[in-house]
N, C-alpha and C positions, 0 to 999 in steps of 0.2 A: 504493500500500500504506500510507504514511503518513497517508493521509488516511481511509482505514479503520479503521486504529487510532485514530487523532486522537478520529472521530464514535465509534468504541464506545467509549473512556475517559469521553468526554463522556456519552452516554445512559447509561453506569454509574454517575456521578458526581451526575449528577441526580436519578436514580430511588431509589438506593442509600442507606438510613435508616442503615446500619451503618457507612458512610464518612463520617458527620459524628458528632464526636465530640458525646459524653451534657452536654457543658458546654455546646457551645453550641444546645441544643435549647432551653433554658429555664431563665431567669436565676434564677428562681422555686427550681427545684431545687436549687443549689448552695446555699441560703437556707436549706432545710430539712436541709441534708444536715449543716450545722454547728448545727442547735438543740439544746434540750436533747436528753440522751438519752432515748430513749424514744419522742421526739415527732416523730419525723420524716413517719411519717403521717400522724397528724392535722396536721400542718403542709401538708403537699402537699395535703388534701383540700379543708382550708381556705382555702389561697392559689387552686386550681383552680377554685373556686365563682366568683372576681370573674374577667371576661374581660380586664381592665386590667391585672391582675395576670400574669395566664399569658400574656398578649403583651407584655409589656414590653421593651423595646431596650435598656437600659441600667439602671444601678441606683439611679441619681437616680430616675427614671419608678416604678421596682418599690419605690424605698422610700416614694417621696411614696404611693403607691394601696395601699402596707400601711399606713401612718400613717392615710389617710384609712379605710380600713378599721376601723382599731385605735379612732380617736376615734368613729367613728361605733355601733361596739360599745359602747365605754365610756359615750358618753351613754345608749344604749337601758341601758344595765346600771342606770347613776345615774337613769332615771326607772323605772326596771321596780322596784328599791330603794326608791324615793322614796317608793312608792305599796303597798310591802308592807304591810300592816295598819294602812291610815292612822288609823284611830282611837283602834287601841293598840298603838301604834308602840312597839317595844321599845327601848333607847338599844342597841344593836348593828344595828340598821336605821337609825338615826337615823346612828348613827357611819358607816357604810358610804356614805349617803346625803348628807350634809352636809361629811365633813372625807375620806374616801377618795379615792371617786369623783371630786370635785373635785381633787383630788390628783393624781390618776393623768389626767387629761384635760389639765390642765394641762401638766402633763410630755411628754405627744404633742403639743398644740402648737407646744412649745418644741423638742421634736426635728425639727418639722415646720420650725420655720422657721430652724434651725443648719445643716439636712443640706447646702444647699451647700459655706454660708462655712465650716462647724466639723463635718465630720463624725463629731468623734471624741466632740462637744459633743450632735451629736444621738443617737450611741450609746448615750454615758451617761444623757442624759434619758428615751431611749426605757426605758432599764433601769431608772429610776427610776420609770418609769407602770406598773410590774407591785407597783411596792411595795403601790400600791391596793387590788385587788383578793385580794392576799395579805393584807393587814391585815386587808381585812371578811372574809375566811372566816375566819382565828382569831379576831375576835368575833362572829363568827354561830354557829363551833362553842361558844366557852366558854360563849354562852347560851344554845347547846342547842336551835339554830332550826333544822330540817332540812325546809329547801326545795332541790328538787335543780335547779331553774332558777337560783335565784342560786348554787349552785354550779357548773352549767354555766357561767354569764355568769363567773363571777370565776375559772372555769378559761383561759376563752377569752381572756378580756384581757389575761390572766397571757401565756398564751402568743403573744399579738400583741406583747405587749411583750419578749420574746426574739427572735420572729421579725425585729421591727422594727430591735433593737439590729443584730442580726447582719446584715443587709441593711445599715444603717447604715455598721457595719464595713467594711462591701464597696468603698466609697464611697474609704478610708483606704490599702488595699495594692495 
């Protein structure tokens, strides 16, 4: 009789999605579940696109493939900027493009290469590479440029860079 029970606890326990708690499904989740408010879905949509990310074992792993993520955005952003109306490049393209951007790339490197030694070091950098792309939308708004791709890109970075911070976090408690 023990041993009957034994094997249906076991074929419960295995097949059973409901008996493993919602934390340890994916690290990825708990990531999004502290970002800004508001942003928790686009967060999850975002994180579930890379497969690196949604399989991640721990949160070194999930923070390094959000960083690599984050920088990999911010350069398309900084050359997708670069090349906005290259001939008559307004100085709020130019700013976004030469002192942001660079800015904000910078800053994920540096939280890229803290997150072991200084996690608390890459949190803060990571939240410093949102300064970026916040700076170039309030000069691309005051000069009145409405392109909805670079507000896309400097939404997205914005929020790679809290996504980043917070996973960062994770690293710390």
């Amino acid at each position: 009789m023990n041993s009957y029970l034994f094997f249906t606890l076991s074929i419960i326990l295995i097949f059973s999605d409901s008996l493993i708690p919602a934390s340890c499904i994916n690290l990825y989740e708990s990531v999004c579940d502290d970002t800004l408010h508001g942003y928790k879905d686009p967060c999850l949509r975002l994180l579930q696109s890379d497969r690196k990310i949604a399989t991640a074992k721990n949160y070194v792993d999930l923070t390094n493939s959000i960083l690599d993520m984050a920088l990999a955005k911010a350069t398309y952003g900084q050359v997708y900027i670069s090349n906005f109306n290259k001939k008559n490049q307004p100085p709020a393209i130019k700013e976004c493009a030469t002192t942001h951007y660079p800015g904000c790339i910078s800053s994920f490197k540096k939280a890229k290469a803290e997150l072991v030694k200084n996690p608390v070091a890459a949190s803060y950098a990571a939240r410093l590479a949102g300064d970026g792309p916040d700076y170039c939308a309030d000069a691309i708004k005051a000069a009145n440029i409405d392109d909805h791709k670079i507000f896309n890109i400097n939404r997205m970075v914005l929020l790679l860079s809290d996504i980043a911070s917070v996973s960062a976090r994770k690293l710390v408690k």
